[in-house]
C-alpha positions in Angstrom: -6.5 30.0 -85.9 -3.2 31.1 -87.4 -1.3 31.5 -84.3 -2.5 28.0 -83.9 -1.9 26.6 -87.8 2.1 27.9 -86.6 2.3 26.2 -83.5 1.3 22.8 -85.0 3.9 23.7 -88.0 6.6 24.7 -85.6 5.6 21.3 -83.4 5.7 19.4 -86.8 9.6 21.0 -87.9 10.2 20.3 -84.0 9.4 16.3 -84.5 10.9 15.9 -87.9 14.3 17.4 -86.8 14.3 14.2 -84.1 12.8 11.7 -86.2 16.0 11.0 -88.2 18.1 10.3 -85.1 20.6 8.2 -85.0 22.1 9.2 -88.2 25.6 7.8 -86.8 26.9 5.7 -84.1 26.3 6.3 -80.1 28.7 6.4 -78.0 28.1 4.5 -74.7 30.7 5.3 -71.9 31.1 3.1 -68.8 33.0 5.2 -66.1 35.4 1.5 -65.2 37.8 -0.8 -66.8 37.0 -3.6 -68.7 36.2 -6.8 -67.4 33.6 -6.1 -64.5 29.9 -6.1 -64.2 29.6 -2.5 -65.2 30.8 -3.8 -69.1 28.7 -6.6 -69.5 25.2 -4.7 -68.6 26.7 -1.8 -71.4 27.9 -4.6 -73.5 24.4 -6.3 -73.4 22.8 -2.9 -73.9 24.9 -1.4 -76.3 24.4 -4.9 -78.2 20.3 -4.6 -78.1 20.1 -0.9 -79.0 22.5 -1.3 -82.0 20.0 -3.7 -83.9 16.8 -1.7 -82.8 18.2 2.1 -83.6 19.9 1.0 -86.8 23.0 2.3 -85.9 26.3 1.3 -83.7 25.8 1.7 -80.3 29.9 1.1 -79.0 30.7 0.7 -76.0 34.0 3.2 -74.5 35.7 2.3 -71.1 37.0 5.2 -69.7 38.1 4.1 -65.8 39.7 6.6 -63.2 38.4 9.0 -60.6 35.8 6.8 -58.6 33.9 7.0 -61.9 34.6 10.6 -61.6 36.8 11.3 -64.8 34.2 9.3 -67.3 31.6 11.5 -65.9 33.3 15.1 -66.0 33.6 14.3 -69.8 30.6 13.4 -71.2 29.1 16.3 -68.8 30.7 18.6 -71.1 29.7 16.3 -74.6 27.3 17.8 -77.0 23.7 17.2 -75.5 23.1 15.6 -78.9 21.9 12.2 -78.1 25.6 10.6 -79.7 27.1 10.2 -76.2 25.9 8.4 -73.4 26.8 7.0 -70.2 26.3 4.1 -67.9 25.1 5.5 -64.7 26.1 3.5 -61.3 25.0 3.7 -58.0 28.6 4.8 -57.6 28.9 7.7 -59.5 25.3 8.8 -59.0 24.7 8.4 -55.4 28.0 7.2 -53.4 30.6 9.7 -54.5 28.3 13.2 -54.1 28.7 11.9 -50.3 32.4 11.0 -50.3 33.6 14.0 -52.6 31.3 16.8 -51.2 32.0 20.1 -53.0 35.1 18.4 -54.9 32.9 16.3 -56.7 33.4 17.7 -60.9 29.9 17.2 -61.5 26.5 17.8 -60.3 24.6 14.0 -60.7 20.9 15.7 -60.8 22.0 19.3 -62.8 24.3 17.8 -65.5 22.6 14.6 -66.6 19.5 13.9 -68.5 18.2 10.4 -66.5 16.9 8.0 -69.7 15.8 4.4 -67.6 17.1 2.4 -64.9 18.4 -0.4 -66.8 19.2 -3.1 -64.3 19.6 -3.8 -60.0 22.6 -6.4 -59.5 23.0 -7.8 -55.9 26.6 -7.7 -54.8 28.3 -11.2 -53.4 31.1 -11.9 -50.3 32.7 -14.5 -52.2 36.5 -16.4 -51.5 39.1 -18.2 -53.5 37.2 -21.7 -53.6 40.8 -22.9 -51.8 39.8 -20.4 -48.6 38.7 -22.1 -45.3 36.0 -20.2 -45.2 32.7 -21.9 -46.0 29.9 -19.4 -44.7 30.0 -15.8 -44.0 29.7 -16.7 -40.0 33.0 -18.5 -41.1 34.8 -15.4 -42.2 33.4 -12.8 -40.1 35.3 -15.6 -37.4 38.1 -15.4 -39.6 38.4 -11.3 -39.8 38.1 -10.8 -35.8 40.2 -13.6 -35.1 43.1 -11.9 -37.6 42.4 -8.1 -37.6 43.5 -5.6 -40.2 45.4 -8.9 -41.8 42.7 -10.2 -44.4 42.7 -8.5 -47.7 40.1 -8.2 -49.6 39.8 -6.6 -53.4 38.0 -4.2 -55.6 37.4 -2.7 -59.2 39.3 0.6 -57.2 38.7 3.4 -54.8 35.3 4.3 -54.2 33.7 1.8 -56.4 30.5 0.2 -55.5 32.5 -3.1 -54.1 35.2 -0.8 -51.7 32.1 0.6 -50.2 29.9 -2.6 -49.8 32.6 -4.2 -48.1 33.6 -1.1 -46.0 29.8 -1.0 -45.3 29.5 -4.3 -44.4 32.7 -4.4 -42.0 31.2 -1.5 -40.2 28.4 -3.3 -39.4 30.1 -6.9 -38.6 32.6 -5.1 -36.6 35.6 -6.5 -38.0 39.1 -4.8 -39.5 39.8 -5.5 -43.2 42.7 -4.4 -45.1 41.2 -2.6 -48.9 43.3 -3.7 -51.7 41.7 -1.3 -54.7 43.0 -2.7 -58.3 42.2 -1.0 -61.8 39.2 -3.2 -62.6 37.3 -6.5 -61.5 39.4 -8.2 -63.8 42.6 -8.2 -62.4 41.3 -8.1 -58.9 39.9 -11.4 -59.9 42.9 -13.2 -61.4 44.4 -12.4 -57.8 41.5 -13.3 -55.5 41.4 -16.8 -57.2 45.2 -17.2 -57.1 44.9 -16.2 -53.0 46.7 -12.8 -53.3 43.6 -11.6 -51.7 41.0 -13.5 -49.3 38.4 -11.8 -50.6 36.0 -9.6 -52.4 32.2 -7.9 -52.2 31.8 -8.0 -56.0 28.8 -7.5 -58.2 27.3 -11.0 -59.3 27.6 -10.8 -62.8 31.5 -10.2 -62.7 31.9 -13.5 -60.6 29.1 -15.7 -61.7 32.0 -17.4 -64.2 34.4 -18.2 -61.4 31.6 -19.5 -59.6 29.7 -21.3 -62.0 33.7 -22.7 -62.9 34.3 -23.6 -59.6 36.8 -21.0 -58.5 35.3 -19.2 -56.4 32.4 -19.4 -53.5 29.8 -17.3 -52.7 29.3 -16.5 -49.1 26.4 -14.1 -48.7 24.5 -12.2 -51.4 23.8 -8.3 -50.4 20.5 -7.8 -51.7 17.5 -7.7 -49.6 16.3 -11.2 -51.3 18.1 -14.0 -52.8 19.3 -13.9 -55.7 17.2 -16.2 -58.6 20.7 -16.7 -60.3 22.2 -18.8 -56.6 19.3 -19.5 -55.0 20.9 -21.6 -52.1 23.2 -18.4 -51.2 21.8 -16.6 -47.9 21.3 -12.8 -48.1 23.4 -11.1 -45.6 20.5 -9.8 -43.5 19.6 -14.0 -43.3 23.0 -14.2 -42.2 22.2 -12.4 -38.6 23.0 -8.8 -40.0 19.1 -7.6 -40.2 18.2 -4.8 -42.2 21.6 -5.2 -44.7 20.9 -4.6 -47.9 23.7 -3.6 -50.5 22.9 -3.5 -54.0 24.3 -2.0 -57.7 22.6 -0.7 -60.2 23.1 0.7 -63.4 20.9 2.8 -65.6 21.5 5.1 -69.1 22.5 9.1 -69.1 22.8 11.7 -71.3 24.5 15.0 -71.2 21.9 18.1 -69.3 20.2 19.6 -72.6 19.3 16.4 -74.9 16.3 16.9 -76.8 13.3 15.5 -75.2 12.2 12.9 -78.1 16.0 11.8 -78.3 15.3 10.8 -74.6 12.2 9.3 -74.9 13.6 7.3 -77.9 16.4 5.5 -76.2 14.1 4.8 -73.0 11.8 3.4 -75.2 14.2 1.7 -77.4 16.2 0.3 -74.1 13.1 -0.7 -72.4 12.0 -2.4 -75.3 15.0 -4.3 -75.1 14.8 -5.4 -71.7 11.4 -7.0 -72.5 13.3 -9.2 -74.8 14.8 -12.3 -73.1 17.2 -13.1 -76.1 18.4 -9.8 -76.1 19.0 -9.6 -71.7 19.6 -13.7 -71.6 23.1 -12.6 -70.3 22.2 -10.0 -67.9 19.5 -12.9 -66.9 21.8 -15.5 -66.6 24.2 -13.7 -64.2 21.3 -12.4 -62.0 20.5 -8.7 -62.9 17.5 -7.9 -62.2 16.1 -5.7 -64.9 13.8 -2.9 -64.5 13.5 -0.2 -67.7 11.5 2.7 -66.1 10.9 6.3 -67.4 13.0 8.9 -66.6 11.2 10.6 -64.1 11.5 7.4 -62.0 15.0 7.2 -62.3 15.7 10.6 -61.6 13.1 9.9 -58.5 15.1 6.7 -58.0 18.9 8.1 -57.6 17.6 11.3 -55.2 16.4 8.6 -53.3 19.4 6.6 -53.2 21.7 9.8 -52.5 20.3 9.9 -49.4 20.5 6.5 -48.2 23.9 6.6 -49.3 24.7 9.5 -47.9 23.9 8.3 -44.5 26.1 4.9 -45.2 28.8 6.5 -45.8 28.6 9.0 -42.8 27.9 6.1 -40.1 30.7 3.5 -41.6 33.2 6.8 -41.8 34.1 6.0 -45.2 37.2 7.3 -46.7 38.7 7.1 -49.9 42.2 5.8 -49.8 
């Protein structure tokens, strides 16, 4: 009975510790530069969780490294529930393949998985001034003109440089990467016509489409996206079986408390559920998702080795 009477007093000190938390604001780090798809689901995140834990939830851009240098750094932050990051089908699943035993982090060993927040389809799209009208159109284009159409990305190794890579692979045509330090500026050129083209995560270019400055070709997910429902899939597009998706979910350092973790999944998830709170993430055709963190962590082992075996068959390299 008294070894008991402890165990629930222990459990009691245990849940009380947590049950302050957040006592100050939350650090949210996105492993890319400003401007791209990766900031808006944080920003929309960040933004939801700041009204619901009482506290700030900011959002911290810290680009470089494939993702790589954001995610060294918070895998050596205190495991104290104050700094997070955005994980990325990039950082989480592509790079262990293209970085091997160089890679500064271990995805499954050094993170604590807290939801899947969102899957985003990724988009072919053109300067709306391109001759290109479908994807049949600029496959043409690509063999017709090998290794002399550019296309662009948010940089080396991000989730758009290996769609594209991916997608060339199978189409069987020779594309020259241009990798920039963001969506943002890769955007300002692509409309311009510095570039031909880009394989760009919707909600980065549902603006310049929506504007009228760009056009969608093909959508990478294995459905259509709800957001341009007129837009093919890839796999309609006579490429069967293609499917190229990002998505992002919320991390925290190996070592964070347990109820800190089921806090912000619950928190996040909550979120989600609201439709004011996600309208953005909505409008630009995320598909949201808020599971527990066994599923994620279920989810990215999965997607490790599908990725693994992309990026061994299409010989990617970083450049």
């Amino acid at each position: 009975m008294i070894k008991l009477l402890i165990a629930a007093l222990s459990l009691s000190t245990f849940e009380l510790a947590f049950a302050a938390y957040p006592e100050k604001s939350i650090r949210l780090v996105v492993p890319f530069a400003t401007g791209g798809t990766s900031e808006i689901i944080a920003r929309s995140v960040a933004n939801s969780l700041s009204t619901t834990l009482g506290q700030s939830v900011y959002v911290d851009n810290k680009p470089g490294g494939a993702g790589n240098i954001a995610m060294e750094e918070v895998k050596r932050s205190n495991p104290d529930g104050y700094t997070l990051i955005l994980g990325h089908v990039g950082t989480l699943a592509v790079n262990p393949a293209l970085f091997g035993n160089k890679l500064p982090y271990d995805p499954n060993k050094d993170f604590a998985p807290i939801t899947l927040v969102a899957k985003v389809p990724n988009v072919i799209a053109v300067s709306i001034k391109s001759p290109n009208k479908t994807l049949a159109d600029f496959v043409a284009d690509a063999k017709k003109n090998p290794g002399k159409i550019n296309y662009g990305s948010a940089g080396n190794g991000s989730a758009g440089h290996l769609a594209m890579e991916y997608f060339s692979s199978v189409a069987g045509i020779d594309l020259v990467h241009v990798p920039y330090k963001g969506s943002g500026p890769m955007l300002t050129d692509l409309i311009s016509g510095q570039i031909q083209a880009t394989f760009n995560g919707l909600p980065s270019l549902m603006g310049q489409i929506n504007g009228g400055a760009l056009r969608p070709l093909a959508v990478g997910s294995a459905d259509r996206s709800k957001a341009l429902p007129n837009i093919p899939t890839i796999a309609e597009s006579g490429y069967k079986g293609f499917e190229t998706s990002q998505w992002y979910g919320i991390m925290a350092p190996a070592g964070t408390p347990k109820p800190i973790i089921d806090k912000l999944q619950k928190e996040t998830t909550k979120s989600l559920q609201n439709k004011e709170d996600s309208k953005r993430m909505l409008d630009d055709g995320a598909v949201l998702i808020g599971d527990t963190p066994e599923q994620f962590a279920a989810f990215i082992k999965v997607e490790q080795g599908r990725w693994g075996k992309v990026v061994e068959k299409a010989g990617i390299k970083i450049d």
